[in-house]
mmCIF file of the N, C-alpha and C atoms, coordinates in Angstrom:
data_MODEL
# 
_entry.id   MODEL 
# 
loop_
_atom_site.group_PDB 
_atom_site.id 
_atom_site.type_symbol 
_atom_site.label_atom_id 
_atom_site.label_alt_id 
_atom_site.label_comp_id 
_atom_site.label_asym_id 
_atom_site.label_entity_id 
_atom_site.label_seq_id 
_atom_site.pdbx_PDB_ins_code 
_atom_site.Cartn_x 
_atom_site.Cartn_y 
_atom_site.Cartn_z 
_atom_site.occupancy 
_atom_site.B_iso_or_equiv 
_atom_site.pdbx_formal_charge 
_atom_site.auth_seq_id 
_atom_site.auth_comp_id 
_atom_site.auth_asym_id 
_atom_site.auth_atom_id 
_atom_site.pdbx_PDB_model_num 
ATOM 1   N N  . UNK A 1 1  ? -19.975 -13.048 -10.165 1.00 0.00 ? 1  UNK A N  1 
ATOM 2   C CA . UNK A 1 1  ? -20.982 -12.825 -11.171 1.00 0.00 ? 1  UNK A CA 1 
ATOM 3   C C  . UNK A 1 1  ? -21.898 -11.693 -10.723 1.00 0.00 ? 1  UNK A C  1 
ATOM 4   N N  . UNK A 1 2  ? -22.319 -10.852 -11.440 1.00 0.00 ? 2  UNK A N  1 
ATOM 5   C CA . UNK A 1 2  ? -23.112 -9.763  -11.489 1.00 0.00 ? 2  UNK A CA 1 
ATOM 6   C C  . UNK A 1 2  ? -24.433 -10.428 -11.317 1.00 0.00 ? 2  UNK A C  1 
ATOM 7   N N  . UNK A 1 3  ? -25.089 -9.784  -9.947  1.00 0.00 ? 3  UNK A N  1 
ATOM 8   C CA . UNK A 1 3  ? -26.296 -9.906  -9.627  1.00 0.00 ? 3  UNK A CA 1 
ATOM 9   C C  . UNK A 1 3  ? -27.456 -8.592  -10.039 1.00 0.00 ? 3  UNK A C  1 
ATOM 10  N N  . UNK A 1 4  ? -27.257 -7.740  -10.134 1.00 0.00 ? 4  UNK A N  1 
ATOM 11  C CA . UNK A 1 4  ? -27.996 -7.162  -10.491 1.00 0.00 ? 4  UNK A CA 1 
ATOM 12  C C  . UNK A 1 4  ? -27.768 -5.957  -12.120 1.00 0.00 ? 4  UNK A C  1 
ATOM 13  N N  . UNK A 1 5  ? -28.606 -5.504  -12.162 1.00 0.00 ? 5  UNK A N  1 
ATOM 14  C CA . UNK A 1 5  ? -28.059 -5.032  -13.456 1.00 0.00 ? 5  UNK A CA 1 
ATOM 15  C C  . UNK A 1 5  ? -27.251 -3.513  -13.005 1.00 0.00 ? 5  UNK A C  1 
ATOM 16  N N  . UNK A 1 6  ? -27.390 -3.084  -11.921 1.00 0.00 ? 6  UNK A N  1 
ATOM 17  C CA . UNK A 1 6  ? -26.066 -2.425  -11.931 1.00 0.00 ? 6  UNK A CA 1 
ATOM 18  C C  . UNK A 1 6  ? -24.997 -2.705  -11.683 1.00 0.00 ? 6  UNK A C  1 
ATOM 19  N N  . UNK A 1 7  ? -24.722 -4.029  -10.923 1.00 0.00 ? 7  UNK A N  1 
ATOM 20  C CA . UNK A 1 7  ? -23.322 -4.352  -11.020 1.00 0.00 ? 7  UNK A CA 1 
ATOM 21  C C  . UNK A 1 7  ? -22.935 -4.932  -12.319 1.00 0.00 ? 7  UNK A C  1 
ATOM 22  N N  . UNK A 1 8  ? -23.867 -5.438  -13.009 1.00 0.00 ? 8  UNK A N  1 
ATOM 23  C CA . UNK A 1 8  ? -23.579 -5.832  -14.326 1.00 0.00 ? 8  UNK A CA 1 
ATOM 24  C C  . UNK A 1 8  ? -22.990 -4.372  -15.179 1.00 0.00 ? 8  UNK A C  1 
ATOM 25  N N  . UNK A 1 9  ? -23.690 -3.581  -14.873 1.00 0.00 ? 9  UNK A N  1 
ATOM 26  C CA . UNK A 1 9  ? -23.238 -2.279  -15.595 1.00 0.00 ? 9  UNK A CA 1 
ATOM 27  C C  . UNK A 1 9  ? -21.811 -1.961  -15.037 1.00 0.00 ? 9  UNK A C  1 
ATOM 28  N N  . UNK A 1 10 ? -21.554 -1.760  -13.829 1.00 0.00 ? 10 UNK A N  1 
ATOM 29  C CA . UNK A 1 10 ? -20.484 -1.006  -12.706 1.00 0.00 ? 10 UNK A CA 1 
ATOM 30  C C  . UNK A 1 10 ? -19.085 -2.251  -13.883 1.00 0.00 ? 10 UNK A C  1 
ATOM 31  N N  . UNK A 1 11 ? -19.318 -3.886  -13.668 1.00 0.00 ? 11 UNK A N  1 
ATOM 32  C CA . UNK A 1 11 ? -18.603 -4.757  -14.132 1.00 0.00 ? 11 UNK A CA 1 
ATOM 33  C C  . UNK A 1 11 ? -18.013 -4.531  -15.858 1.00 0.00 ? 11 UNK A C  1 
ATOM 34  N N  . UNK A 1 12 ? -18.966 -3.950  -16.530 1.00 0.00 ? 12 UNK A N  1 
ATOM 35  C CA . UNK A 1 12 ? -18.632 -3.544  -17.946 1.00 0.00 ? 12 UNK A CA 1 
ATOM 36  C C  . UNK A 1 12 ? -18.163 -2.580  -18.280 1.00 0.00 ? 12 UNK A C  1 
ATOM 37  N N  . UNK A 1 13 ? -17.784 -1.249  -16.847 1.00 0.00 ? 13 UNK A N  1 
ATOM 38  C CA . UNK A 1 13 ? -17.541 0.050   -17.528 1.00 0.00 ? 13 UNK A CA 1 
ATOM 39  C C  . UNK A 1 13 ? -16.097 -0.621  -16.827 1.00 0.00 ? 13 UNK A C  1 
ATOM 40  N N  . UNK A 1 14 ? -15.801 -1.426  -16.017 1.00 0.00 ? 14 UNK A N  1 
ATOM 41  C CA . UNK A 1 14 ? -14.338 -1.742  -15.561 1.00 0.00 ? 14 UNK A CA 1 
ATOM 42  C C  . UNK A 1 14 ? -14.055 -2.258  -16.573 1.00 0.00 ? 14 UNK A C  1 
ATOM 43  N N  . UNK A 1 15 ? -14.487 -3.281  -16.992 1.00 0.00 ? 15 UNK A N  1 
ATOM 44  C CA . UNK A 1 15 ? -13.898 -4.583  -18.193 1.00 0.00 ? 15 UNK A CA 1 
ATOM 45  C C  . UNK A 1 15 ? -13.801 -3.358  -19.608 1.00 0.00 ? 15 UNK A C  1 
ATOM 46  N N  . UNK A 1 16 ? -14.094 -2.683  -19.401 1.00 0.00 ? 16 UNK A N  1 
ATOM 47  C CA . UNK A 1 16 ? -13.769 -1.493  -20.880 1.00 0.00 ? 16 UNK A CA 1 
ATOM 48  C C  . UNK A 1 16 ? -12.659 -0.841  -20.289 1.00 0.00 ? 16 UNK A C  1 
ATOM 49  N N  . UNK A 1 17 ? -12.171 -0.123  -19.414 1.00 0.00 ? 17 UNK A N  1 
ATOM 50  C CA . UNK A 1 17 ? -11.414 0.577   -18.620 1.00 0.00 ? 17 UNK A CA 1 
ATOM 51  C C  . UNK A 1 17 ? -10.202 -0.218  -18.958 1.00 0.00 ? 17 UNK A C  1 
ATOM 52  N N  . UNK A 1 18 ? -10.271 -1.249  -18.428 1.00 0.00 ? 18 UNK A N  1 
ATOM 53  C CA . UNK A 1 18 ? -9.015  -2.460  -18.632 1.00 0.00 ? 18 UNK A CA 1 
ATOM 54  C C  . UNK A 1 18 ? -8.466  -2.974  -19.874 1.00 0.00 ? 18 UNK A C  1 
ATOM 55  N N  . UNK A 1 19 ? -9.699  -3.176  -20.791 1.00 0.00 ? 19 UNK A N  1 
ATOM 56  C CA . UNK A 1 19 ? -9.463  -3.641  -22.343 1.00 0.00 ? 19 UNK A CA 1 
ATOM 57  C C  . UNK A 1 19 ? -8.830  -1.926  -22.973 1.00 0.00 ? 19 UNK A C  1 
ATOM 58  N N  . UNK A 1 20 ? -9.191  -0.606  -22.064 1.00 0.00 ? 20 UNK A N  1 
ATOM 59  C CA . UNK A 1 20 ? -8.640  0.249   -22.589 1.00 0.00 ? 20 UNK A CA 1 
ATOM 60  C C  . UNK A 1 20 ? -6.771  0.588   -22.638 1.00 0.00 ? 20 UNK A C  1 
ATOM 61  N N  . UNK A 1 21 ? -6.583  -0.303  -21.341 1.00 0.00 ? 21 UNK A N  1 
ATOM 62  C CA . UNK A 1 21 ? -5.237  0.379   -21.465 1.00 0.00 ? 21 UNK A CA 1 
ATOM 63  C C  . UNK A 1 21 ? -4.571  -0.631  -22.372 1.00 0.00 ? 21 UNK A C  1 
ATOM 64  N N  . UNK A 1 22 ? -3.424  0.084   -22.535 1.00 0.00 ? 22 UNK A N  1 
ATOM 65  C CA . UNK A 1 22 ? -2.174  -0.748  -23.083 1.00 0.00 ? 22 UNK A CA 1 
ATOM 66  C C  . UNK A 1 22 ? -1.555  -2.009  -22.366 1.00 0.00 ? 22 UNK A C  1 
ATOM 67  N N  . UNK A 1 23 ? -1.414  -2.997  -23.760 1.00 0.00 ? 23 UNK A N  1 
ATOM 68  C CA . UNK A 1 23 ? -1.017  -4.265  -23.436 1.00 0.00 ? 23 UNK A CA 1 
ATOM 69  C C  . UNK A 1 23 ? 0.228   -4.494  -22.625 1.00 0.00 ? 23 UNK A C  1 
ATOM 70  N N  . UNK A 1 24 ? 0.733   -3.706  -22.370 1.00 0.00 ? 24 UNK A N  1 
ATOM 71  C CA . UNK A 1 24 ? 1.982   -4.148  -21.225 1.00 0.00 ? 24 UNK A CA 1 
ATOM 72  C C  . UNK A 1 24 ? 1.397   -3.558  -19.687 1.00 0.00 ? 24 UNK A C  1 
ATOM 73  N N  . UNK A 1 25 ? 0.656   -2.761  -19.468 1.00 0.00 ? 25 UNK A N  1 
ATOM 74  C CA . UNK A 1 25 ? -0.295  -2.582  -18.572 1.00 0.00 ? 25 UNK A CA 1 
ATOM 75  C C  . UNK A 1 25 ? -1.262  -3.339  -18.488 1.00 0.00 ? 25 UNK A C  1 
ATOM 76  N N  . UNK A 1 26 ? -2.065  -3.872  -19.262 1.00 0.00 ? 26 UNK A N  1 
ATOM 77  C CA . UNK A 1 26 ? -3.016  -5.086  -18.814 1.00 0.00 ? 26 UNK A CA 1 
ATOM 78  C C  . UNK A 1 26 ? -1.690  -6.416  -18.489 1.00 0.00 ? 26 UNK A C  1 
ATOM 79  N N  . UNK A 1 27 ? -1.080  -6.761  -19.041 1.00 0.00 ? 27 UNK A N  1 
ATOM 80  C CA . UNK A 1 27 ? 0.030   -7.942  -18.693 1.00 0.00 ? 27 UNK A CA 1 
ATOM 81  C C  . UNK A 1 27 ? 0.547   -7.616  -17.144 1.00 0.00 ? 27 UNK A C  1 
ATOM 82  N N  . UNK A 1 28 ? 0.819   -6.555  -16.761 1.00 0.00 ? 28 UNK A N  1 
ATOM 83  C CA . UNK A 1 28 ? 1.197   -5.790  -15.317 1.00 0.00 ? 28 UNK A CA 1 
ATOM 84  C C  . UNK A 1 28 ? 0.188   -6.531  -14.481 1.00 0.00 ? 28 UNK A C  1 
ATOM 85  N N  . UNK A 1 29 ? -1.364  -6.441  -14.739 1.00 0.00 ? 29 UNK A N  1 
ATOM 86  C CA . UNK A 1 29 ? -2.322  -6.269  -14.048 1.00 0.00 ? 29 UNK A CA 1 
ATOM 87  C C  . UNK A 1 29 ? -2.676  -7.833  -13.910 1.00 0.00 ? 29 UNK A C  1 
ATOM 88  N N  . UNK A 1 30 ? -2.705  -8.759  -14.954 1.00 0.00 ? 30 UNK A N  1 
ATOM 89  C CA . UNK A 1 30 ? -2.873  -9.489  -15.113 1.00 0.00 ? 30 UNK A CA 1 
ATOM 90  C C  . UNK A 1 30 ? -1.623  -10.645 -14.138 1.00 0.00 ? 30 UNK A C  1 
ATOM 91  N N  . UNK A 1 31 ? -0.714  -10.153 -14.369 1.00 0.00 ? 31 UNK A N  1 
ATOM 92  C CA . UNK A 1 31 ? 0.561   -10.758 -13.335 1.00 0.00 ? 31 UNK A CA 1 
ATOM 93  C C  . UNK A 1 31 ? 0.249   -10.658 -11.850 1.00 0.00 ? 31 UNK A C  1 
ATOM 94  N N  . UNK A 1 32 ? 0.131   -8.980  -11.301 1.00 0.00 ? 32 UNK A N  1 
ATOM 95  C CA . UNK A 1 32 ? -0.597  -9.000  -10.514 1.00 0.00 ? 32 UNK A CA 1 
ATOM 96  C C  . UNK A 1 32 ? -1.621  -9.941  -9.595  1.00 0.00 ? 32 UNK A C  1 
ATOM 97  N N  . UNK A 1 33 ? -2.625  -10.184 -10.184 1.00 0.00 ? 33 UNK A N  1 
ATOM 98  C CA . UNK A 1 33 ? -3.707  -10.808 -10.061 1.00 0.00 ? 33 UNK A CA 1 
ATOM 99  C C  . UNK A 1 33 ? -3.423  -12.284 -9.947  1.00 0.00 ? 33 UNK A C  1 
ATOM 100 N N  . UNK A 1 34 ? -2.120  -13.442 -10.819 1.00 0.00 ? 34 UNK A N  1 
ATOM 101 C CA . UNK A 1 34 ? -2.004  -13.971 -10.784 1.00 0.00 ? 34 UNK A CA 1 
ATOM 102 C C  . UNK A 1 34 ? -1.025  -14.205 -9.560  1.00 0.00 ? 34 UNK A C  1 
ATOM 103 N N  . UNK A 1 35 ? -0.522  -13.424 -9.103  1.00 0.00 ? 35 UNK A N  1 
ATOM 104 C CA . UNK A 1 35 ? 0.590   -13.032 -8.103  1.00 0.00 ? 35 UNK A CA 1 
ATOM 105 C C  . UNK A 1 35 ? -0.292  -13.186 -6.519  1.00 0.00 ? 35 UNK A C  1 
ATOM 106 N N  . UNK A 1 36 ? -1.236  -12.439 -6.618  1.00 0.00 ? 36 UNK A N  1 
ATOM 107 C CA . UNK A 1 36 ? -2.361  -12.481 -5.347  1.00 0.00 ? 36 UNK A CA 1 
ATOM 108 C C  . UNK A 1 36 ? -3.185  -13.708 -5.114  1.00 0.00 ? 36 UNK A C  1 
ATOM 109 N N  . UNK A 1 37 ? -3.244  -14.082 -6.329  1.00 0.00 ? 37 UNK A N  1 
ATOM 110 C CA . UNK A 1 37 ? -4.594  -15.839 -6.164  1.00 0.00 ? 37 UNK A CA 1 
ATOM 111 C C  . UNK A 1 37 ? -2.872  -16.797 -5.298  1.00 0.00 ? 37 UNK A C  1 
ATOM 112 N N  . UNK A 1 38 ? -1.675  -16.344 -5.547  1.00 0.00 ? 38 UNK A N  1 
ATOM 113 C CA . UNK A 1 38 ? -0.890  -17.975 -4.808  1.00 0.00 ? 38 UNK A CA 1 
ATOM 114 C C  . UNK A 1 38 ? -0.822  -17.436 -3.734  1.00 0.00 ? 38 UNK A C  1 
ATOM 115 N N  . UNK A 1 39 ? -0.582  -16.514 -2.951  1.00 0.00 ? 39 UNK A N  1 
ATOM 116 C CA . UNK A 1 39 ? -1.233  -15.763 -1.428  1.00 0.00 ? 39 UNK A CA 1 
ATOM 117 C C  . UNK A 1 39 ? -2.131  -16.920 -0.679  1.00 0.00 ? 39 UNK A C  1 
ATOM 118 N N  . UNK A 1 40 ? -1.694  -16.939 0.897   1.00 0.00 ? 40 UNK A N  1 
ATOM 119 C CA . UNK A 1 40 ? -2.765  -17.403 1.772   1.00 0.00 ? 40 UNK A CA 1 
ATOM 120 C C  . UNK A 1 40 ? -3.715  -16.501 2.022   1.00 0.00 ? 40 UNK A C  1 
ATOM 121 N N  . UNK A 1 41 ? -4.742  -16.924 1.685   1.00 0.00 ? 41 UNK A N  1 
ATOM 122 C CA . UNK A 1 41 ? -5.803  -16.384 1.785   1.00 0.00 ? 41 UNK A CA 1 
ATOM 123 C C  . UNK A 1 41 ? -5.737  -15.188 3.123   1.00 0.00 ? 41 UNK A C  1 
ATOM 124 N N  . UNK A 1 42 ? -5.303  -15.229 4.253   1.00 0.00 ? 42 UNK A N  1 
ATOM 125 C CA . UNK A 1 42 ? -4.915  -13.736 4.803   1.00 0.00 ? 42 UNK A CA 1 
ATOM 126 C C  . UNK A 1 42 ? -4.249  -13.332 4.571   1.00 0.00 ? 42 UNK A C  1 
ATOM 127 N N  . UNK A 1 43 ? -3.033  -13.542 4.280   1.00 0.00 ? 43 UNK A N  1 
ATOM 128 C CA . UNK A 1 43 ? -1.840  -12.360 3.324   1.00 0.00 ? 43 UNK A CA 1 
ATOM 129 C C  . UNK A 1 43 ? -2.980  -11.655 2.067   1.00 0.00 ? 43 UNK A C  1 
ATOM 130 N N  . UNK A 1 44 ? -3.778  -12.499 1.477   1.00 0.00 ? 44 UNK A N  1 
ATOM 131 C CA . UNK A 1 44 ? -4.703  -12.297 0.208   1.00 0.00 ? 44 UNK A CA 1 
ATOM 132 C C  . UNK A 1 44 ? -5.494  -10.922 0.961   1.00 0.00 ? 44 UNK A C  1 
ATOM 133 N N  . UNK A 1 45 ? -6.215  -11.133 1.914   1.00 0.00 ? 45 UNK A N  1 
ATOM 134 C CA . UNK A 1 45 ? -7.514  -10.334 2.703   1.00 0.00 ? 45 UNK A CA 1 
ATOM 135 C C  . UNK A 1 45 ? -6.375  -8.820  2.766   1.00 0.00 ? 45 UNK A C  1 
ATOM 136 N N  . UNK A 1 46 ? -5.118  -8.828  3.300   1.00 0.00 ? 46 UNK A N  1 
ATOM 137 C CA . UNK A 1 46 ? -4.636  -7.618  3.887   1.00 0.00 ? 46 UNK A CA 1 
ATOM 138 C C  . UNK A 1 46 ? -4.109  -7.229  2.665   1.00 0.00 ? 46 UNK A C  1 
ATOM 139 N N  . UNK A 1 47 ? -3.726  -8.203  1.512   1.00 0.00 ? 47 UNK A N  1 
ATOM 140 C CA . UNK A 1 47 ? -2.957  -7.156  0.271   1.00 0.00 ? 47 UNK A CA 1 
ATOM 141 C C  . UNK A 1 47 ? -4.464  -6.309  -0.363  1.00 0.00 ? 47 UNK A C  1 
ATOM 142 N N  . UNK A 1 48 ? -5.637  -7.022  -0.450  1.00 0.00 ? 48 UNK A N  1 
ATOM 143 C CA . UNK A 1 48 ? -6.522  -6.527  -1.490  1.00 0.00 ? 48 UNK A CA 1 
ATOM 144 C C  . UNK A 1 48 ? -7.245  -5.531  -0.171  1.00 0.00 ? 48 UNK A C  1 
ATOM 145 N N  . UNK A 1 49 ? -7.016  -5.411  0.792   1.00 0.00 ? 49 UNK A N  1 
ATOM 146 C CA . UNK A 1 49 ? -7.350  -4.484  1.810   1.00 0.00 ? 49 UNK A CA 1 
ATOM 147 C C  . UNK A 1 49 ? -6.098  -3.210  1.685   1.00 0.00 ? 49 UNK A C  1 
ATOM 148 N N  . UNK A 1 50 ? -5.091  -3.454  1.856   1.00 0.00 ? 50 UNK A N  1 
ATOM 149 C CA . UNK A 1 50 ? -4.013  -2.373  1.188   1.00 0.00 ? 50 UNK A CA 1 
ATOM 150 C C  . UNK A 1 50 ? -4.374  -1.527  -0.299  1.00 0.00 ? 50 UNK A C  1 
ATOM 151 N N  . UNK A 1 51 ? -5.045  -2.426  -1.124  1.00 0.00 ? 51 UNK A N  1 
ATOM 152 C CA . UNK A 1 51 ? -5.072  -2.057  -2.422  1.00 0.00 ? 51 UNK A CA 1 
ATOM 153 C C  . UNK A 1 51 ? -6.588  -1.497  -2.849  1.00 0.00 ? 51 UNK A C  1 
ATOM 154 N N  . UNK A 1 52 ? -7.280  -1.616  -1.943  1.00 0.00 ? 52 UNK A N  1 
ATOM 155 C CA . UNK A 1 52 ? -8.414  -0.899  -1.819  1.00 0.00 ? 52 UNK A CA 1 
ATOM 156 C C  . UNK A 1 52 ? -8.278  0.106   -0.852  1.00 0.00 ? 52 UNK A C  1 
ATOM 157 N N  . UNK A 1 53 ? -7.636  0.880   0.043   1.00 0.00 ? 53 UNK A N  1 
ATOM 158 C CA . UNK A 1 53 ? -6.881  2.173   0.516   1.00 0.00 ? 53 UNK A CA 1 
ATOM 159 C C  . UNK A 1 53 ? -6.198  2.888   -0.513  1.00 0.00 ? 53 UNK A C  1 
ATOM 160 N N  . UNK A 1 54 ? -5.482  2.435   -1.211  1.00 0.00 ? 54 UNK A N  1 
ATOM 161 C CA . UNK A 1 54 ? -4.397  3.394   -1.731  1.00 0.00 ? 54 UNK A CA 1 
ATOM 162 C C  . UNK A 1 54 ? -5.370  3.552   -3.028  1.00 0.00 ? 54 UNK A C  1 
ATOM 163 N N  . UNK A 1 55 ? -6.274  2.914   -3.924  1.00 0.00 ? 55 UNK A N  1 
ATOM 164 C CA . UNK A 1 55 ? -7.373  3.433   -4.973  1.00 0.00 ? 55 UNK A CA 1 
ATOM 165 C C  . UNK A 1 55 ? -8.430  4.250   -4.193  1.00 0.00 ? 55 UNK A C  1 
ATOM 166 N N  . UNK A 1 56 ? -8.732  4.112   -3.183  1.00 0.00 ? 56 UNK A N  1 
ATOM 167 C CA . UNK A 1 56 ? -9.498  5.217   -2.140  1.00 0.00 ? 56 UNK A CA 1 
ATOM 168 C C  . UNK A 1 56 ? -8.704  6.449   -1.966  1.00 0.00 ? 56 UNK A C  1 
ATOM 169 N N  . UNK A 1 57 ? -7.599  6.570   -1.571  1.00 0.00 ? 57 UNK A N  1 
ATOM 170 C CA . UNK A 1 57 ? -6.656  7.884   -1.626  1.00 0.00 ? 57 UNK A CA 1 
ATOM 171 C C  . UNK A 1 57 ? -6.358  8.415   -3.013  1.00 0.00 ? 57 UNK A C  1 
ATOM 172 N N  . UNK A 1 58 ? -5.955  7.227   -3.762  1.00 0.00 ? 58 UNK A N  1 
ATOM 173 C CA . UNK A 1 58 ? -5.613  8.018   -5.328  1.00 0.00 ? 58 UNK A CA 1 
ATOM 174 C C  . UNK A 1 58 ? -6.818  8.994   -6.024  1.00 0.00 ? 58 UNK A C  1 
ATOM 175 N N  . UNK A 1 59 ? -8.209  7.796   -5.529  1.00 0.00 ? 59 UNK A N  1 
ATOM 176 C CA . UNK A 1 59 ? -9.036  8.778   -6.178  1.00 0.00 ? 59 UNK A CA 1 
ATOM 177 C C  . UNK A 1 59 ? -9.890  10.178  -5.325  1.00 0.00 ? 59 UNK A C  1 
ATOM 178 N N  . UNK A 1 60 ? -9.088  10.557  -4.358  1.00 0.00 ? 60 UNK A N  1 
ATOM 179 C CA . UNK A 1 60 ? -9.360  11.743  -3.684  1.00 0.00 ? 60 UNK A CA 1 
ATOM 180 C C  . UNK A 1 60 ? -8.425  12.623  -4.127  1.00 0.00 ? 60 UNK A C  1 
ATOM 181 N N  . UNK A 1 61 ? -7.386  12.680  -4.922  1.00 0.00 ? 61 UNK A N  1 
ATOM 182 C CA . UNK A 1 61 ? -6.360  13.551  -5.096  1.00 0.00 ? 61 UNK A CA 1 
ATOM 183 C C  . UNK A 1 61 ? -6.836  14.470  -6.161  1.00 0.00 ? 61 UNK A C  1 
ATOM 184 N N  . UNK A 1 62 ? -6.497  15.291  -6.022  1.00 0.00 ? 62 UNK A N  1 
ATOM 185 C CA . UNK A 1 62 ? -6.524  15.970  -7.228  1.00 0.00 ? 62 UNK A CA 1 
ATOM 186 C C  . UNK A 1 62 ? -6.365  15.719  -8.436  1.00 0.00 ? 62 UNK A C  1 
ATOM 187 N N  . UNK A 1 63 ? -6.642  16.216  -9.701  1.00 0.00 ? 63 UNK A N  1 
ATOM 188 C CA . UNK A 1 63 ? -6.178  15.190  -11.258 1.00 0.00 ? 63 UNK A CA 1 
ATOM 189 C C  . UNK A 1 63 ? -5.064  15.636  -11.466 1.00 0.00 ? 63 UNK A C  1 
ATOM 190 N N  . UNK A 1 64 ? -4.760  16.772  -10.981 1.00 0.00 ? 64 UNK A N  1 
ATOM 191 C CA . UNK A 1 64 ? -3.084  16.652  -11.541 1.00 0.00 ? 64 UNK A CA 1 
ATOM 192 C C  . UNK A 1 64 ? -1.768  15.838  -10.410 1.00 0.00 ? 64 UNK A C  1 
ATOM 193 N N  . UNK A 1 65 ? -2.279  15.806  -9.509  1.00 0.00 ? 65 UNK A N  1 
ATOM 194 C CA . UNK A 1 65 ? -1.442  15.067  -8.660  1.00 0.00 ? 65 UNK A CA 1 
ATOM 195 C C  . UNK A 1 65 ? -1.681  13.614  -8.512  1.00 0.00 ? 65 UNK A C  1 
ATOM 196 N N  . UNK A 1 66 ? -2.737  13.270  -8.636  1.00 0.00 ? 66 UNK A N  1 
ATOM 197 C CA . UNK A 1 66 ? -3.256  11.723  -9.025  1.00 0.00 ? 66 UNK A CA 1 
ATOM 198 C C  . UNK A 1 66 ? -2.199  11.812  -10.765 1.00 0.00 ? 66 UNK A C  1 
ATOM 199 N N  . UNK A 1 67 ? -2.379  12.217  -11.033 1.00 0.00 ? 67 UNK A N  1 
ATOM 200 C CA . UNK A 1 67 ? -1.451  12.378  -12.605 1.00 0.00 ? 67 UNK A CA 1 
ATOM 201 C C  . UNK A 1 67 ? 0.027   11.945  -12.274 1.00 0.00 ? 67 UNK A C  1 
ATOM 202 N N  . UNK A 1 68 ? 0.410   12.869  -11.221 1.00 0.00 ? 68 UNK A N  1 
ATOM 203 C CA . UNK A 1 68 ? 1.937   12.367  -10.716 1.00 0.00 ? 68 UNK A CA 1 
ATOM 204 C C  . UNK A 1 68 ? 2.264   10.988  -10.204 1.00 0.00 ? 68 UNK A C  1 
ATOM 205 N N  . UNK A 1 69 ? 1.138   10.871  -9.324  1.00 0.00 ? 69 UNK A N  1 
ATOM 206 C CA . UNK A 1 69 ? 1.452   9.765   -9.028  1.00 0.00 ? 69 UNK A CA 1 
ATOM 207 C C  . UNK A 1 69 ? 1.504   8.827   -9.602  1.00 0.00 ? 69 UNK A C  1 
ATOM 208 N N  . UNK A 1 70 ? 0.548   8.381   -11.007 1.00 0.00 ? 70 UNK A N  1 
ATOM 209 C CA . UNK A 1 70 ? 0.363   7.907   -11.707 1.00 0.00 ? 70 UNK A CA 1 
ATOM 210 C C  . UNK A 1 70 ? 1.524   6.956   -12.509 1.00 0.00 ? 70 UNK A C  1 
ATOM 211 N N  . UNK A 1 71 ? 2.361   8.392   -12.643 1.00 0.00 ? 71 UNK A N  1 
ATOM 212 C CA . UNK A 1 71 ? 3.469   8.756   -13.954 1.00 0.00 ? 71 UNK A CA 1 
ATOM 213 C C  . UNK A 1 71 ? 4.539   8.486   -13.338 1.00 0.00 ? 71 UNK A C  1 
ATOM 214 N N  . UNK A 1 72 ? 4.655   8.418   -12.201 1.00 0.00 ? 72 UNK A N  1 
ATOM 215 C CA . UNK A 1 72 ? 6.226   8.466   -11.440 1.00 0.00 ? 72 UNK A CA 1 
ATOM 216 C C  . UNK A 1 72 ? 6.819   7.547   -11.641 1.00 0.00 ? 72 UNK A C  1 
ATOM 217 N N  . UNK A 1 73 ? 7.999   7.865   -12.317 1.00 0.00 ? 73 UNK A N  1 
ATOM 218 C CA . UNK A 1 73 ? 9.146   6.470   -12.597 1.00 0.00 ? 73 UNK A CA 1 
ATOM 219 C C  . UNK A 1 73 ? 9.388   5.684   -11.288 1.00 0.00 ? 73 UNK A C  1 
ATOM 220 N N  . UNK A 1 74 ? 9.610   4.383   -11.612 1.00 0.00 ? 74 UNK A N  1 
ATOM 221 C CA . UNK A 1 74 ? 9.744   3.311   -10.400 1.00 0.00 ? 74 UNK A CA 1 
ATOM 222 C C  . UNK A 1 74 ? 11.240  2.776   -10.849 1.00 0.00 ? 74 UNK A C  1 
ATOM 223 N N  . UNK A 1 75 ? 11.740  2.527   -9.899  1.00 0.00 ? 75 UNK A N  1 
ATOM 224 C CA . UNK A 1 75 ? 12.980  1.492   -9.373  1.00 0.00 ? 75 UNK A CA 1 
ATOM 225 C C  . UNK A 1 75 ? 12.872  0.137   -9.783  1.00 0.00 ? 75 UNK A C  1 
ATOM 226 N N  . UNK A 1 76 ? 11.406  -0.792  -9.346  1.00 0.00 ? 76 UNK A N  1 
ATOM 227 C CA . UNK A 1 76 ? 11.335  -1.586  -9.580  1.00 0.00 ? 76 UNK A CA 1 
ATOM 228 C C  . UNK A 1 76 ? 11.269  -2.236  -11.056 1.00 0.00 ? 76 UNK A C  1 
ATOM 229 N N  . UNK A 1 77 ? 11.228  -3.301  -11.262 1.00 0.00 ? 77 UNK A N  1 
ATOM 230 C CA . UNK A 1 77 ? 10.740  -4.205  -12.713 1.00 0.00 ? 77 UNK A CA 1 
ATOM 231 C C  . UNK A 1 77 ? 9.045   -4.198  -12.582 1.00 0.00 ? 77 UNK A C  1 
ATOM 232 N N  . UNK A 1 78 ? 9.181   -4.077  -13.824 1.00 0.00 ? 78 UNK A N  1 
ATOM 233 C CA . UNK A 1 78 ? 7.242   -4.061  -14.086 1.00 0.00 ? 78 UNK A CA 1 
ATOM 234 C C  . UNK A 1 78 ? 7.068   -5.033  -14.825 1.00 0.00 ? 78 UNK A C  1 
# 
């Protein structure tokens, strides 16, 4: 819960960000998320520690190469 009114703010420009993308991308994200809460809580600490690095690097890249990366077809199932 948002303690102050800027995290209340910081919390609403995400929750718009998210309601912005497309519904098979929020379902992605949402799987995700449900995917990390059955995690032991240290597997939990080092994935959302992994995943706060690689949004720290993405958002140092450049916009057109943050773009690539973005966009790059995957192997995997989404």
């Amino acid at each position: 819960m948002a303690q102050t009114p800027a995290e209340y703010a910081r919390l609403e420009k995400k929750a718009a960000a998210f309601l912005a993308l497309p519904a098979a991308r929020q379902e992605r994200m949402r799987r995700l998320d449900r995917d990390l809460d059955q995690e032991h809580s240290a597997t939990q600490k080092r994935l959302f520690d992994v995943l706060d690095r690689y949004a720290a690097w993405l958002a140092r890249l450049p916009e057109a190469e943050r773009r690539e990366v973005v966009d790059a077809p995957t192997n995997r199932p989404v």
